[in-house]
Structures are given as C-alpha cells and as structure tokens.
N, C-alpha and C positions, 0 to 999 in steps of 0.2 A: 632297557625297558624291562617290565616284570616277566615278559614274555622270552623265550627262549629257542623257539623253532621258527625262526623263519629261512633260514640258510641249511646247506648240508654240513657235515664236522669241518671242520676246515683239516685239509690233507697235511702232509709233513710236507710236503713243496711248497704249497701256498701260505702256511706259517710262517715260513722265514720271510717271505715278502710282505707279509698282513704285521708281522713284527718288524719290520721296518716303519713301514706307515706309522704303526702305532708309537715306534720311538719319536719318530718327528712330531707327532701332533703333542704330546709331552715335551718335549724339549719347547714347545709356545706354554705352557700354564706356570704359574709362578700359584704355591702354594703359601698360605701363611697361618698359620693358629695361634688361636688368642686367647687368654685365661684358661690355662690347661692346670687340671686338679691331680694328681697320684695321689694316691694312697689305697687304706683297705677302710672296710665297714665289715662291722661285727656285732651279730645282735641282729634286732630288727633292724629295718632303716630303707630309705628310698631315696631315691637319686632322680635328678631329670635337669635338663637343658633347652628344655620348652617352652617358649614364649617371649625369645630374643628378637622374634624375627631372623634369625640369623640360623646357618649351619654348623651339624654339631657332631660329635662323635663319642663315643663306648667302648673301649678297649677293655677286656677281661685280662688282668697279667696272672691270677689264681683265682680257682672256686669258680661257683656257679652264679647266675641271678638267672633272670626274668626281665623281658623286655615287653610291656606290657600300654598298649595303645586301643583309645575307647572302639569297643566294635569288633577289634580283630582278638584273635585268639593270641594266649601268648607266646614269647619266643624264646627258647631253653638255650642260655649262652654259659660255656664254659670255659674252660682256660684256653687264651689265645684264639677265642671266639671275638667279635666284635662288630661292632653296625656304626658306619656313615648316614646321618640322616643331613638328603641332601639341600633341605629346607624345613621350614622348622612345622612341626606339628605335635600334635597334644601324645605325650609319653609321658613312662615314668620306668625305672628300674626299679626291682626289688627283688629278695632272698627266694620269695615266693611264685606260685605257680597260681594266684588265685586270682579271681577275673580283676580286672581294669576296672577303678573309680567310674561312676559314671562323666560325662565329656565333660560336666559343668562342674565340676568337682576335682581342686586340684590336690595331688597328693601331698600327703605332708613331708618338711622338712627332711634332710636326715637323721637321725637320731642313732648313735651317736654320732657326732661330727665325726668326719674322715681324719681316718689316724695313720704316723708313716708308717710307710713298709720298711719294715727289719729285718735282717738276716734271722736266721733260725725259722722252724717251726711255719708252715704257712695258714693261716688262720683267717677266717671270715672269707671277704672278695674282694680282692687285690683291683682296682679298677684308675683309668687314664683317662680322664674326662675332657674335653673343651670344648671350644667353634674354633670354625676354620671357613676359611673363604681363597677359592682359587679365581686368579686376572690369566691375562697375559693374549696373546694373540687367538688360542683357538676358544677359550675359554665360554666365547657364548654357543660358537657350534655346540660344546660337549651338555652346557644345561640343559640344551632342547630336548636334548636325547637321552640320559643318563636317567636313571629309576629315580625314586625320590630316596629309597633304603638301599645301601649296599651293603649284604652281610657278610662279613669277614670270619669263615671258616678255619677250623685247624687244622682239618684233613684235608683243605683244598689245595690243587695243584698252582704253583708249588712250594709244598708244603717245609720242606725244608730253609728257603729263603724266608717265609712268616716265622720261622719256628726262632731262626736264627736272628733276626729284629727283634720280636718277643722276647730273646732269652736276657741280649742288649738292654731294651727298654726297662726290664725288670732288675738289672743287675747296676742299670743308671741310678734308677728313683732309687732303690738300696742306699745307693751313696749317699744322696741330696740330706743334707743334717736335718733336715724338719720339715714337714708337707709341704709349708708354704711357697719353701723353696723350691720344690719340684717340680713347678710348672715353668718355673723358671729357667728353667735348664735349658741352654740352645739346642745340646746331644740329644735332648729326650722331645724337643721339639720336630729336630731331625730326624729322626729315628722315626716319630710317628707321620709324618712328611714319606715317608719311604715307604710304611704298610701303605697308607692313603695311597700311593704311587703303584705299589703292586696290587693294589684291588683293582685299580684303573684297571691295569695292562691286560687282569685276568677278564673283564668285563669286556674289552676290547677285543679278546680271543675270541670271547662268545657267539653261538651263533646269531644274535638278534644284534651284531654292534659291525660284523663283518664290514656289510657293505660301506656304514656311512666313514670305518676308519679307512679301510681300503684307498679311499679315493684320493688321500692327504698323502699318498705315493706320486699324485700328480698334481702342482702345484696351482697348474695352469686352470685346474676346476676348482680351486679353495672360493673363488667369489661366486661361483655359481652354487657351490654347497650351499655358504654363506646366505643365497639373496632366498636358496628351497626352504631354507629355515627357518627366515625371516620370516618370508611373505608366503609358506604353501598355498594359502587360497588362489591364489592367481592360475591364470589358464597358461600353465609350462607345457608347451607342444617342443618337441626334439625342433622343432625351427627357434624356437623364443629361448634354449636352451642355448643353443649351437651361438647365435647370435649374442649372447650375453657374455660369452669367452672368447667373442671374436674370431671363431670358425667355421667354416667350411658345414656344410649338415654331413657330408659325408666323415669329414676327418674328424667331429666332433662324434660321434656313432665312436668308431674307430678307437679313439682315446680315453674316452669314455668305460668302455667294455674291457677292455684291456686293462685300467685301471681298477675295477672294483668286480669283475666278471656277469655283472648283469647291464642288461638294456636300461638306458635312461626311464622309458616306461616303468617299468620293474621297480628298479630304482625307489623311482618318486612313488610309486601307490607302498612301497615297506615305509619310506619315511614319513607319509602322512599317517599311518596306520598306527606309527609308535609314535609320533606326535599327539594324534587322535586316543591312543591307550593311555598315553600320560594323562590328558584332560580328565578320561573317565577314570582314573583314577585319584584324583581331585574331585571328585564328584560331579564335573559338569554334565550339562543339561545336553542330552545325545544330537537332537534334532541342532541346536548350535554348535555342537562341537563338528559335526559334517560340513555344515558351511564355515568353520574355520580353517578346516582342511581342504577345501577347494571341491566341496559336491554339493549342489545345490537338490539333488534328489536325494533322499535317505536310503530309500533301497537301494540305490546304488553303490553307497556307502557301507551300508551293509552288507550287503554281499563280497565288495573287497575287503570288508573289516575281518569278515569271517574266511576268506583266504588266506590272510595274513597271518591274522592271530588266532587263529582256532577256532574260533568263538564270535555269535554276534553281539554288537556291541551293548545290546541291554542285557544279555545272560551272561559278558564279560564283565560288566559293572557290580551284575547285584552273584560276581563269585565271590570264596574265602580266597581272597591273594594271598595269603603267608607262604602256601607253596611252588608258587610264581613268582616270588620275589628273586630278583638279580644276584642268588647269592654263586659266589666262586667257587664253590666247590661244584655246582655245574657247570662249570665252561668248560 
C-alpha cells in the first residue's frame, strides 16, 4: 500500500522467517509480459501505456525522463530507476519535468519513433516498455493489497541484485539486431520477470506488507486470508475466524499469532485499512468505502483509519501521494 508505518522494522530474526513466507507466496504467481518495446528516444518525445485496461511497466536502462500523471506532481526516473503501474491509469513519460496534459488530453505520439540501443556512446533514454499480468494460486490475495505504483529505485536495497539485471537487460537489447526484435527476446522477457519479482519481495519486506505475507508461513490460514480479502465487510469475530479453518478458538488464537505476530483483531483492522487506502486512492466515495470494509459507522472507521495509517481518511485522500508511494528504496 502507499503507506509505510504500520509494523515495527522487521528484526534480522524475523526476516529470515518473513523471507520464507515471502518465497512461498512467489513460488504460486506465474508472471507473463506482453508487447515489450527496448530501445532509446532522443529529442523531444513521450511514451505511455495507458488506456489498455491492462498493467504496464518503465524501465530506465540510461538517461533520465519524467513520469508524469494528471493531478500528481512529477516523478524524476533515472538510470535503473523504474515504475510497475499495477492497473492502468492516465500517464505519460517524457524528457521533461513540466506539468501533465490536462486528464482529458492525451499526450502525443512519440516522436521520434524509438530507436535500437547500440554499443558506444549512451545517448537520449534508453527505456524497456510493456504490460504484464501476473495468475497463479496467490495471485488475487496480492491484487487486494499491492499499491497500484511500484517504484523501482537504484539505490534500493538490494541494490546490487537490480544493478546486476539492469546491466543483463541492457547488454541483451544490445544484442537484438533491430528494436522490433527486442521485445521479442525470452532472456529480456526474463530478465524483466526478475526485476518485477525483486520489487515484490522488497515490498513484501516492507513494513505495511509484513503481516499479510507472514501468514503464507502457515498454510492452514491461506483460505481464511483468502475469504478476509474477499468479503472484509462481514462481521469476522476470532469465533467466525477460528471456525472457517476448522479450529479450536483457542488453537486458532495460538497459530494465528505465531504466524504473522499480531492478534487476528489487529490483523483484520491493518487489512481493512489498506484495503480501505486502496479505495481512496481510486478516488472513492469515504462514507462507502467504510461500509466496504465492514464499519457501518464512519467515525468509527475513522478513527481506526487514522490508527493505522496516520491519517484520517478525508485528509488521506485529498494528500500529495508521490511521497507515500510503495517505492523500495524505503523498505
């Protein structure tokens, strides 16, 4: 989620167990990308992948741009910088740092077309475009929860695993004899399949991702993850909880806390809070998005909103997110 503080750091003991979890819920997604572009632009020119319905990505392999979306400020990306947009919304890239078209206004074309990347001399912005879409067994748990942007940092940790993909990706497209063939590439499809995969894991570190990966340590809660995801509005008491995984209220307490370190209580008011942040950040309508998360009174909701995430949820909605966004270099 764009938020960041709901957990403490996670310790050096608790990592090795929170990276376990995190290996297993990966080992269920099957990655794929689809029409992927390499090349550079040089000169004016602007790029985007909005309006597919579909999820898209921005790899910087050299140079700088601008990630530039109506409303928000822009986003300064430089080399082996890069943003996952995890559903599709109105952007555009460019050289430039100067405001965003208005919403109803789409940017133009690129100009010049994107040209290959050649050995020698690095010139213009080297950039790795496509959509992508991730299936496989956990795959809708991680939608509910996952930011809609993830920004992929050069200095984040760790940096030397991005740096060394990066170096791969760019010395692939190198090769490929003509743009068009460089999306074509499986290595360079792979290759980006593996940044995609280490943004996860760095997001998963995080503290706002702790609990909900934690819990994929015990397999015995994956359906009751599952049904909190699904259906948060419903009235989940540690009885309706316990019962849904076929335990005991005591040994469910028990296995519960041990897997992810907080009380089911606990629990369930972060997961609705980052359920309910996603929504306001889609722009929905406050007073419904509380009864979608299971509060029928809004000050109620408020007041756990503003536990959770900082903030209450009308002075969370109308903040600047750009420095809340999920990027990995804060995990």
């Amino acid at each position: 989620m764009p938020h960041t503080a709901l957990h403490e750091p996670v310790t050096r003991t608790d990592a090795s167990t929170l990276d376990h979890s995190v290996e297993q819920l990966l080992s269920g997604l099957e990655w794929q990308g689809c029409d992927l572009h390499v090349g550079q632009y040089c000169g004016p020119w602007t790029a985007s992948t909005a309006g597919h319905q579909r999820a898209s990505f921005h790899l910087v392999l050299h140079g700088h741009c601008h990630l530039h979306r109506p409303g928000l400020p822009s986003l300064h990306l430089g080399p082996r910088d890069g943003v996952f947009l995890l559903q599709d919304q109105a952007h555009h890239l460019s050289p430039s740092a100067s405001p965003t078209p208005a919403p109803d206004r789409k940017p133009p074309q690129p100009t010049p077309a994107m040209q290959h990347l050649r050995d020698g001399p690095e010139a213009g912005t080297g950039l790795a475009c496509g959509f992508f879409e991730f299936k496989g067994a956990y795959s809708q748990l991680l939608r509910g929860t996952l930011p809609t942007l993830l920004v992929v940092r050069a200095d984040s940790a760790p940096a030397q695993q991005l740096d060394a993909l990066f170096t791969l990706l760019l010395a692939e497209a190198r090769q490929a004899p003509h743009a068009a063939n460089q999306g074509d590439s499986p290595v360079i499809r792979r290759l980006i399949e593996l940044i995609f995969f280490q943004v996860l894991r760095q997001h998963a570190r995080s503290q706002a991702a702790q609990g909900l990966w934690s819990l994929v340590s015990e397999p015995a809660l994956l359906p009751l993850l599952d049904a909190l995801m699904r259906q948060p509005e419903l009235d989940w008491t540690a009885d309706t909880m316990a019962r849904h995984v076929h335990m005991s209220r005591a040994r469910f307490f028990r296995v519960f806390t041990q897997a992810c370190g907080q009380s089911p209580a606990q629990f369930l008011a972060n997961l609705r809070m980052q359920l309910a942040a996603r929504q306001l950040d889609r722009g929905a309508n406050l007073a419904r998005t509380a009864q979608a998360v299971g509060y029928q009174s809004y000050a109620a909701f408020s007041r756990t909103f503003k536990k959770v995430i900082g903030q209450h949820p009308g002075g969370y909605q109308r903040r600047d997110p750009a420095p809340l966004r999920a990027a990995i270099r804060d995990a």
